[in-house]
N, C-alpha and C positions, 0 to 999 in steps of 0.2 A: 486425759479425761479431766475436766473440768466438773467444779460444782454444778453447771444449767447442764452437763449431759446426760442423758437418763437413759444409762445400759443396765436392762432386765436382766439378768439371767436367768436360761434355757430360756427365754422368752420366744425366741423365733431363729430361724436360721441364716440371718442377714447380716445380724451387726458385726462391725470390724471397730476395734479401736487401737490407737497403739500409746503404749508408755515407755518414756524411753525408746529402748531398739525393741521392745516386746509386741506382739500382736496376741490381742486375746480375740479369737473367735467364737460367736457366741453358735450354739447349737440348743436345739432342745431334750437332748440327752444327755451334753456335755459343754463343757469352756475350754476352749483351746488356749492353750500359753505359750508360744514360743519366741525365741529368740533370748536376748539377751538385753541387762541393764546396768548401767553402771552407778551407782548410790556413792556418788563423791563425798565430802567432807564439807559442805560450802551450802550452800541458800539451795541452789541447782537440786542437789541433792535430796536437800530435806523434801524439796517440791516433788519430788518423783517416790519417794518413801511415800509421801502422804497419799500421791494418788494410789500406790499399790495398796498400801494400805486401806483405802476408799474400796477398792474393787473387792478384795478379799472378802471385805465387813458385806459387800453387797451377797461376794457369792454362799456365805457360809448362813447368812440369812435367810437366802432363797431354799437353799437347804433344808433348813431346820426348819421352815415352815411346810415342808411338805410332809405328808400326811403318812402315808405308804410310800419312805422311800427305799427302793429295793437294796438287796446284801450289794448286788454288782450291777452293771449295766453291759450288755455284748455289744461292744464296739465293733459293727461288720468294715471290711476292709473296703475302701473303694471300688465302683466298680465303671464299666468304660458304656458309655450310651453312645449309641444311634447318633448323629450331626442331622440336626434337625433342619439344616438349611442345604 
């Protein structure tokens, strides 16, 4: 994630970014996180602290400016569709 990318969170169900080995997927209920990062000791390092760092500040923002936001959210489990083609 770069300074010109502008990832909303819960904004939409689309966006994909990765940090490091991390994929955070965005949802409008939730931010996915997964994989994995390694925060070296060197320049590399600090560069990928900063971006997590950046994301975090975004998501805990988006957070706290919401209004009503609930005790929990029901995360339903996936479920299998119809092949549209």
């Amino acid at each position: 994630m770069n300074n010109d990318f502008d990832f909303k969170p819960y904004a939409n169900e689309s966006d994909v970014i990765r940090i490091g080995g991390l994929e955070i997927e965005n949802r409008v209920d939730r931010v996915s996180i997964t994989g994995d990062v390694v925060l070296t000791k060197d320049q590399t390092g600090l560069a990928l602290a900063r971006e997590l760092r950046t994301l975090l500040r975004h998501i805990v923002k988006s957070l706290e400016a919401e209004k009503k936001l609930p005790e929990t959210v029901e995360i339903k489990p996936a479920g299998e569709v119809d092949n549209p083609f």
